[in-house]
MIDOSE-1310 file (N, C-alpha, C; in nm, 2 decimals, decimal comma, always signed):
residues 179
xxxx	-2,56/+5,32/+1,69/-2,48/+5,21/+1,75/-2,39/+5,16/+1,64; -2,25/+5,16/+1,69/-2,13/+5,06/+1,58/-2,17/+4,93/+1,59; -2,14/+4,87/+1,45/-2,19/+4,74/+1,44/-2,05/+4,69/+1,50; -2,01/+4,56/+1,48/-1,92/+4,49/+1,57/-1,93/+4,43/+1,45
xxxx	-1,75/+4,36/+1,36/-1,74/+4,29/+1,26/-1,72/+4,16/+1,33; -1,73/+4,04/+1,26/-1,68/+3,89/+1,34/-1,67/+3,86/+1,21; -1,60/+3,72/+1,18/-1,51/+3,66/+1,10/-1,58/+3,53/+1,14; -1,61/+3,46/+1,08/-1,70/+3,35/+1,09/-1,64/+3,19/+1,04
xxxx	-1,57/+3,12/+1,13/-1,52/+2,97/+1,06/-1,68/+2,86/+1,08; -1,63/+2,77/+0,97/-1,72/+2,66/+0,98/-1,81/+2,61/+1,12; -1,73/+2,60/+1,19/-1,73/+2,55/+1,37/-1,92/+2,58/+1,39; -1,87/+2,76/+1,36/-1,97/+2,90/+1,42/-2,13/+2,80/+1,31
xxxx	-2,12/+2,75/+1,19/-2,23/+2,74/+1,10/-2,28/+2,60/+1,22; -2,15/+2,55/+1,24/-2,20/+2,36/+1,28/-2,22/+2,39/+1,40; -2,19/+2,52/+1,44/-2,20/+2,51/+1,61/-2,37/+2,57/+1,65; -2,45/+2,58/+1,51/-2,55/+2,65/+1,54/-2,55/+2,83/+1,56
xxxx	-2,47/+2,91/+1,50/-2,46/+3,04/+1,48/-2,55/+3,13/+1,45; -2,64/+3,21/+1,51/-2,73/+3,31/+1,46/-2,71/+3,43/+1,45; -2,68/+3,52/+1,34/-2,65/+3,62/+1,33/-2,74/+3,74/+1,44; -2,70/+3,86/+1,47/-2,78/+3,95/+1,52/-2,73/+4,08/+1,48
xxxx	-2,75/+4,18/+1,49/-2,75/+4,33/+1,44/-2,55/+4,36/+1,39; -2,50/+4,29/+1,37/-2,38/+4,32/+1,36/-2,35/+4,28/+1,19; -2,21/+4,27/+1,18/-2,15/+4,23/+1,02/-2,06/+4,14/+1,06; -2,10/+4,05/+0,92/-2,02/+3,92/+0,97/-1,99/+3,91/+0,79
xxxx	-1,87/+3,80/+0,82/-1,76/+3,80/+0,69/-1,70/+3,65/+0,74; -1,68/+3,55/+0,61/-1,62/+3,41/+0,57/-1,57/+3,48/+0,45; -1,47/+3,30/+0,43/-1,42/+3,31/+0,30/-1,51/+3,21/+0,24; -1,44/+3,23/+0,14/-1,51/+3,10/+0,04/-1,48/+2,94/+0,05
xxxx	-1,37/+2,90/+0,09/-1,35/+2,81/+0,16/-1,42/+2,73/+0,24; -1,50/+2,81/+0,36/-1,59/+2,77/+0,43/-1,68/+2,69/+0,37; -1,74/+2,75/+0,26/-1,84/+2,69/+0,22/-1,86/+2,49/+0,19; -1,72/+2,51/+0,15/-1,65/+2,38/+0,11/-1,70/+2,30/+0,25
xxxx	-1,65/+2,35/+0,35/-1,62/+2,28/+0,48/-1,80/+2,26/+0,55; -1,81/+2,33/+0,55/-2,00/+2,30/+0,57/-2,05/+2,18/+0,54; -2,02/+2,05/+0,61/-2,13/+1,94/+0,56/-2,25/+1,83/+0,56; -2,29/+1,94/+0,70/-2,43/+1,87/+0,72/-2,57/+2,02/+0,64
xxxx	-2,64/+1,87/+0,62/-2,77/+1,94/+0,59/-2,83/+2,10/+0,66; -2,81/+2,09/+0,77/-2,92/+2,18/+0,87/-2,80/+2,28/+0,83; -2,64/+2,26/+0,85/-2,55/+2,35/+0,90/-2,53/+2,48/+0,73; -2,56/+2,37/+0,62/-2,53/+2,43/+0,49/-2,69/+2,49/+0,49
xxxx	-2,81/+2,46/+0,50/-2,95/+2,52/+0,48/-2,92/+2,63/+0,61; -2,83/+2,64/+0,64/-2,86/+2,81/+0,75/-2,77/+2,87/+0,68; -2,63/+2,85/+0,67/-2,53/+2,90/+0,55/-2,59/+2,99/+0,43; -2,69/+2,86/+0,37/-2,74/+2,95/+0,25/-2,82/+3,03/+0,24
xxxx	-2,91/+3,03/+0,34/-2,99/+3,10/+0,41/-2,92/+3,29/+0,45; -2,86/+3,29/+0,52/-2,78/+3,41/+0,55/-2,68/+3,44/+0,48; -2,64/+3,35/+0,36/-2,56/+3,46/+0,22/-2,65/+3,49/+0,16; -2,78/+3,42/+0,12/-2,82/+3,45/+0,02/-2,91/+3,60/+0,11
xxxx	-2,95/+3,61/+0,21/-3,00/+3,71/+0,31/-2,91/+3,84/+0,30; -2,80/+3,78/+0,28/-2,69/+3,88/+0,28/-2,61/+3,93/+0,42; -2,64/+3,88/+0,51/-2,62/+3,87/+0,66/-2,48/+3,82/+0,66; -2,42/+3,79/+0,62/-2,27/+3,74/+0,59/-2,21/+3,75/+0,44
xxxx	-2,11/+3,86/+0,46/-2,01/+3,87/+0,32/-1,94/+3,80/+0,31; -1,88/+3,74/+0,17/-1,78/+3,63/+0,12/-1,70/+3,76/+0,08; -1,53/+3,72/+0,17/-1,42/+3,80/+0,14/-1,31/+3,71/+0,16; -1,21/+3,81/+0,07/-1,09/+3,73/+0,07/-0,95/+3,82/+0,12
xxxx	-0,88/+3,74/+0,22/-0,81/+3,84/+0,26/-0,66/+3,88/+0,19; -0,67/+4,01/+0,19/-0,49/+4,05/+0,14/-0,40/+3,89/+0,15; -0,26/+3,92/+0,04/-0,20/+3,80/+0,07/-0,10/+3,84/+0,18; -0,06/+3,95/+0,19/+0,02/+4,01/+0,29/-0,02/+3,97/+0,45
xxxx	-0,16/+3,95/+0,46/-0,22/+3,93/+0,57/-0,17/+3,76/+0,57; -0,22/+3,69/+0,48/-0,21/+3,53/+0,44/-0,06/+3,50/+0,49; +0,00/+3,63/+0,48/+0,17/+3,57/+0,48/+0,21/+3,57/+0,66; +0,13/+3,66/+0,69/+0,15/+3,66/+0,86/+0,11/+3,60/+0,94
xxxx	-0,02/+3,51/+0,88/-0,06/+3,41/+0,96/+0,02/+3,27/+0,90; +0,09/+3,30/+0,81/+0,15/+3,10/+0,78/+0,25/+3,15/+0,91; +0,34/+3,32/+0,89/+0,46/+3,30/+0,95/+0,42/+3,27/+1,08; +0,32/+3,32/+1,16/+0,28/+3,31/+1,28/+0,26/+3,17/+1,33
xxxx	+0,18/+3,09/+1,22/+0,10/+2,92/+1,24/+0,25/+2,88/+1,22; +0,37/+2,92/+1,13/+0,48/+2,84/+1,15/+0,55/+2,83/+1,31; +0,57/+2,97/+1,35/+0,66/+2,99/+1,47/+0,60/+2,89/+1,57; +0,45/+2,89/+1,60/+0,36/+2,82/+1,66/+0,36/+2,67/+1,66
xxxx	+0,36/+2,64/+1,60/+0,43/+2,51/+1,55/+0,21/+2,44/+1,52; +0,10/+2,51/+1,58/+0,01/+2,48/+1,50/-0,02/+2,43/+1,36; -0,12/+2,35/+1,37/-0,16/+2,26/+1,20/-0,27/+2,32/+1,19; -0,29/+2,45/+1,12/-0,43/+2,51/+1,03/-0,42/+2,49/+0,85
xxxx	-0,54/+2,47/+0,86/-0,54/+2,47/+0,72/-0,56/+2,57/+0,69; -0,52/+2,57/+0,48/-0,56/+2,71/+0,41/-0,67/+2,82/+0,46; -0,79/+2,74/+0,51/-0,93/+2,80/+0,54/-0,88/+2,88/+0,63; -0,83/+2,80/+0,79/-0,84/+2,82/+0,88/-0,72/+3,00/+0,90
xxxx	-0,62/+2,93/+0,81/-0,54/+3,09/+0,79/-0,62/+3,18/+0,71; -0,68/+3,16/+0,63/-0,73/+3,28/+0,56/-0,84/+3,34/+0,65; -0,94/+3,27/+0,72/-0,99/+3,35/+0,83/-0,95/+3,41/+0,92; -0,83/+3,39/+0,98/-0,72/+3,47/+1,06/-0,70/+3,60/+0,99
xxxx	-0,63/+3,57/+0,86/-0,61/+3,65/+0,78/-0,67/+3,77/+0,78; -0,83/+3,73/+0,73/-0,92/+3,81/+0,73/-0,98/+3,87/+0,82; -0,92/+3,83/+0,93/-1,00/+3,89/+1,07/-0,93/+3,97/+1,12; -0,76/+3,97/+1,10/-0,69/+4,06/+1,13/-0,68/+4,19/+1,00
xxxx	-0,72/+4,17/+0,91/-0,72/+4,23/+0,81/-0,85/+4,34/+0,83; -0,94/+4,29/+0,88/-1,09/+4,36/+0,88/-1,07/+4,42/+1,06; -0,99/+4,38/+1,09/-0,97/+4,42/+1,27/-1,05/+4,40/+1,35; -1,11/+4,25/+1,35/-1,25/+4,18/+1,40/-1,24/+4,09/+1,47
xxxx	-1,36/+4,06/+1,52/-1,32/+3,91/+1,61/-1,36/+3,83/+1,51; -1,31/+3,66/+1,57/-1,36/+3,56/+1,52/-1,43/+3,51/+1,59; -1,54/+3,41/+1,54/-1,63/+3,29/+1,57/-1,59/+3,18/+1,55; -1,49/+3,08/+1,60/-1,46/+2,98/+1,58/-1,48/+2,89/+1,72
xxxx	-1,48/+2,77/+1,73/-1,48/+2,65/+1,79/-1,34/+2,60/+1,75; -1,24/+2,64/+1,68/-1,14/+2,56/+1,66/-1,04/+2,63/+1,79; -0,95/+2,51/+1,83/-0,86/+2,57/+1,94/-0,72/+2,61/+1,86; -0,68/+2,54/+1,72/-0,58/+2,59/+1,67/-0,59/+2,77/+1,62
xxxx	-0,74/+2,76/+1,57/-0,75/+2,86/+1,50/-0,75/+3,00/+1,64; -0,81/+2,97/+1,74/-0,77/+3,08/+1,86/-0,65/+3,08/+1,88; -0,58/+2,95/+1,93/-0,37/+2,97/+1,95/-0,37/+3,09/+1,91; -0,34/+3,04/+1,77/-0,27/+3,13/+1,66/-0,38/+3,29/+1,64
xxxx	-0,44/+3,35/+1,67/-0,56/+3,46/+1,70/-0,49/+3,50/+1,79; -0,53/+3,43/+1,91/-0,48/+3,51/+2,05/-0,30/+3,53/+2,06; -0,23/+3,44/+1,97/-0,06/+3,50/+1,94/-0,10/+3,65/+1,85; -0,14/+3,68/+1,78/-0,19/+3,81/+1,62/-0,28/+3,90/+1,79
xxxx	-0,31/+3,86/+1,86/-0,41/+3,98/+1,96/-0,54/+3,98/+1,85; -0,60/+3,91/+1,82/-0,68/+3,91/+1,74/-0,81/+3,83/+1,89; -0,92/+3,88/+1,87/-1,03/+3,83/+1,99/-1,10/+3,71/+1,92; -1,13/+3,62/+2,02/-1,22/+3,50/+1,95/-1,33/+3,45/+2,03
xxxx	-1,45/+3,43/+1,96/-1,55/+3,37/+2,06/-1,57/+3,29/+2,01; -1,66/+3,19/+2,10/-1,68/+3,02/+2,14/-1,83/+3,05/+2,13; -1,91/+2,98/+2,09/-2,06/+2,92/+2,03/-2,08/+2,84/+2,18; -2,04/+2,70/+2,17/-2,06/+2,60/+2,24/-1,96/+2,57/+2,34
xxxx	-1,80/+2,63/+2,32/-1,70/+2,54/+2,41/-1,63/+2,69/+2,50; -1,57/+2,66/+2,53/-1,53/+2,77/+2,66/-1,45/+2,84/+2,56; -1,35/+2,77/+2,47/-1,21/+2,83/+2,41/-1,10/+2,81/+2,50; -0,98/+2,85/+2,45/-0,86/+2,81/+2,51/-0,82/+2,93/+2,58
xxxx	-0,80/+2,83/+2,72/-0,73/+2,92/+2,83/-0,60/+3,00/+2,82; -0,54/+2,93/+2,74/-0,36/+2,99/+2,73/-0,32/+2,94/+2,61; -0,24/+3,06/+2,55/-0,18/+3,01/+2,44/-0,08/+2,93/+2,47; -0,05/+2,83/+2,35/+0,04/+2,71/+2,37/+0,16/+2,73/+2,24
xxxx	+0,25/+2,68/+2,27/+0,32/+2,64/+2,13/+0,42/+2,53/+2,15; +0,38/+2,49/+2,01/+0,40/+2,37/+2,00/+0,52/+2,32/+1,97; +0,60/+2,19/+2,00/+0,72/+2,16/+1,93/+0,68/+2,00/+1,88; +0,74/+1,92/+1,78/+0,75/+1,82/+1,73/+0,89/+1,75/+1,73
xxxx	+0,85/+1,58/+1,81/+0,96/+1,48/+1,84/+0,91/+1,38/+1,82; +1,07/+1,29/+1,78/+1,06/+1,14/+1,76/+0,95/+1,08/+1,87; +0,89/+0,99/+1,86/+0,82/+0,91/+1,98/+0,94/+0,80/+2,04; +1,03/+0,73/+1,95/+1,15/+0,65/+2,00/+1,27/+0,69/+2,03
xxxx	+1,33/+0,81/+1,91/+1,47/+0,90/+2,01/+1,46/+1,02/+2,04; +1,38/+1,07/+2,07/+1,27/+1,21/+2,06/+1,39/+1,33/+2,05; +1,44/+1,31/+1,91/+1,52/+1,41/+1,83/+1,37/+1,52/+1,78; +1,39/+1,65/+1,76/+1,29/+1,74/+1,75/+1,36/+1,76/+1,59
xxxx	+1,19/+1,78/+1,59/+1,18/+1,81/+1,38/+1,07/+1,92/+1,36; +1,08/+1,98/+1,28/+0,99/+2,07/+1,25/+0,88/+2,01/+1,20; +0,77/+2,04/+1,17/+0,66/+2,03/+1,16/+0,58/+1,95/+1,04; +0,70/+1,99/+0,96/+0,66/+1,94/+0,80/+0,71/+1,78/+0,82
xxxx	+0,79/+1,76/+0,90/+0,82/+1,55/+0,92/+0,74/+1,55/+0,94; +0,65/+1,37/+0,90/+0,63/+1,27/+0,99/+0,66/+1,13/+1,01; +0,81/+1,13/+0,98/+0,86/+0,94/+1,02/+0,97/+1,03/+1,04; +1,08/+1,00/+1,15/+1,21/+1,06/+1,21/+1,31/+1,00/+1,11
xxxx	+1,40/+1,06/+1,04/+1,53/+1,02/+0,96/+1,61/+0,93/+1,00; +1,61/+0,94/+1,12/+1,70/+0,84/+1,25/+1,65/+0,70/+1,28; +1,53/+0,68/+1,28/+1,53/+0,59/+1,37/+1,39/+0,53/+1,29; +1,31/+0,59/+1,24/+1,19/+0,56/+1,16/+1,06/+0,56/+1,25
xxxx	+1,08/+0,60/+1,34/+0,91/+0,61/+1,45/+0,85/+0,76/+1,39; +0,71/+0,70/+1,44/+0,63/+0,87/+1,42/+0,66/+0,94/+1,47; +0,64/+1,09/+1,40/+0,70/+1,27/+1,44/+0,54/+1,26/+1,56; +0,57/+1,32/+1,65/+0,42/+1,34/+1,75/+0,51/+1,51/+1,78
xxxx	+0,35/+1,54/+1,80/+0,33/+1,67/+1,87/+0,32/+1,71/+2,05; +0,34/+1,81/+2,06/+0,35/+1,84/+2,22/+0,38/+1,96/+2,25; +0,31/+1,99/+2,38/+0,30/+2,20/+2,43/+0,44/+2,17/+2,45; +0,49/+2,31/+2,44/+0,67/+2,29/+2,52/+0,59/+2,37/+2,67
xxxx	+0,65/+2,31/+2,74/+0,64/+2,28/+2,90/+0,76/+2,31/+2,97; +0,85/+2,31/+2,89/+1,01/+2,35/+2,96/+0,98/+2,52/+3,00; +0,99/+2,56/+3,14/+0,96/+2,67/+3,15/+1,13/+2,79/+3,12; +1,23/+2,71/+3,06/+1,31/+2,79/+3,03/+1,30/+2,79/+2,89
xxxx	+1,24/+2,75/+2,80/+1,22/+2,79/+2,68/+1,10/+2,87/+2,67; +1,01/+2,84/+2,78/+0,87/+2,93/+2,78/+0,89/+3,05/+2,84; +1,01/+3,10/+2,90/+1,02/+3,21/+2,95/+1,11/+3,27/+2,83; +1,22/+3,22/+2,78/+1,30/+3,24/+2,63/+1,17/+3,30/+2,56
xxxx	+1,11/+3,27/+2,49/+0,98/+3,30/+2,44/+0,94/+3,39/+2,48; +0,91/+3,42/+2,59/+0,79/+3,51/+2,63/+0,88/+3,63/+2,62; +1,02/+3,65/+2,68/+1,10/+3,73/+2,67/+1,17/+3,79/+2,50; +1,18/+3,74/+2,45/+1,12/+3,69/+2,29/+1,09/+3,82/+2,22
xxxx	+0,91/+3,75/+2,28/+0,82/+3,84/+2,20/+0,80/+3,97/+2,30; +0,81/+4,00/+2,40/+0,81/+4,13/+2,47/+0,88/+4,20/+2,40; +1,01/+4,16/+2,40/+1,15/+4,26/+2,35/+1,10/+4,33/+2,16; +1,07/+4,20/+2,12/+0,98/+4,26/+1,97/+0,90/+4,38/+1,98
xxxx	+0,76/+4,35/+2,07/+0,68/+4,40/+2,16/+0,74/+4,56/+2,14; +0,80/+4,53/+2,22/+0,83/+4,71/+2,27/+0,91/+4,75/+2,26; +1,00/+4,66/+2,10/+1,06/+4,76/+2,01/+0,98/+4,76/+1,84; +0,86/+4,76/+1,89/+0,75/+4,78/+1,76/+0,83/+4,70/+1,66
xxx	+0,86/+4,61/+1,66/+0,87/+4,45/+1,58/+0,79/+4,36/+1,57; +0,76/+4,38/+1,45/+0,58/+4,29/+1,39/+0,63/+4,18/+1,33; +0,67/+4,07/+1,33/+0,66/+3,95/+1,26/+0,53/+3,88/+1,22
C-alpha cells in the first residue's frame, strides 16, 4: 500500500489531528504557533514518535506561493506560505482549518482537508478599498492616501472581472504558463 504525504498546519494539531498509516511533514514554524497545552503535548508526542517530519521548503517553491498569495490578494503568513510551499513541493495534500491557506492551495491545485470545518467551497480573490472613497489599493495599505479611512478587504463579485480572470488563467492554463 502507497503511503499518502499530508503537510500539516497548526489548525490540524489544535483541531485535534491523529496521525494514521501515512507520512506527514510541518515546518518549523508551526511549532511556534502551537499554544495550548493538550495541542503542543500531542505535537511533541508525534515528533518525538517520529510520525511527523520537520521540513523546509525550496525557496523556489516559497517564491510561488508569495507570487500566488500576492495575485490573490490573501493575508498568509511566513508559516502559512511555507506549508503551501511544502506541500506543493512534496506534491501532497494539506491538513489545514485555515480558509486563507486552502484559497491559495486550491489556486497551486494543491488538495486540502478539513479536521473540524467543511473548507472552502470556491475560490475567492480578493481586492482592497477605501471604506470612504473606495479608491482600490493593494494589499500592503492600510489608511487610503486620499482621504485617510481604513483600506478594508472584499471577494471581487464583479462578474466581469471574475470572468477576465478565469479567462486569465485558462489561457496560461493551456499554453503551459506557470506563474
Amino acid at each position: 500500500m502507497k503511503l499518502v504525504k499530508y503537510v500539516l498546519d497548526s489548525s490540524a494539531f489544535i483541531g485535534g489531528f491523529l496521525p494514521e498509516e501515512d507520512e506527514y511533514f510541518t515546518v518549523h514554524e508551526v511549532i511556534d504557533e502551537v499554544g495550548d497545552d493538550i495541542s503542543k503535548e500531542r505535537l511533541s508526542y508525534f515528533l518525538n514518535s517520529e510520525k511527523i517530519k520537520i521540513k523546509d521548503p525550496k525557496q523556489e517553491n516559497i517564491d510561488k506561493v508569495v507570487k500566488k498569495t500576492m495575485e490573490s490578494g490573501d493575508n498568509l503568513s511566513l508559516t502559512d506560505i511555507k506549508i503551501i510551499a511544502l506541500s506543493l513541493e512534496l506534491d501532497s495534500s494539506i491538513i489545514s482549518e485555515d480558509y486563507g491557506i486552502q484559497n491559495v492551495s486550491s489556486m497551486l491545485n494543491i488538495r486540502f482537508k478539513s479536521i473540524r470545518e467543511l473548507g472552502i467551497k470556491k475560490i475567492i480573490w480578493w481586492e482592497y478599498y477605501c471604506m470612504g472613497c473606495k479608491k482600490k489599493y493593494s494589499k500592503d495599505k492600510k489608511i487610503c492616501g486620499d482621504c485617510g479611512n481604513i483600506i478594508k478587504r472584499r471577494p471581487i463579485t464583479n462578474k466581469y472581472w471574475l470572468k477576465l480572470i478565469r479567462g486569465y488563467l485558462l489561457m496560461l492554463y493551456n499554453n503551459k504558463i506557470y506563474i
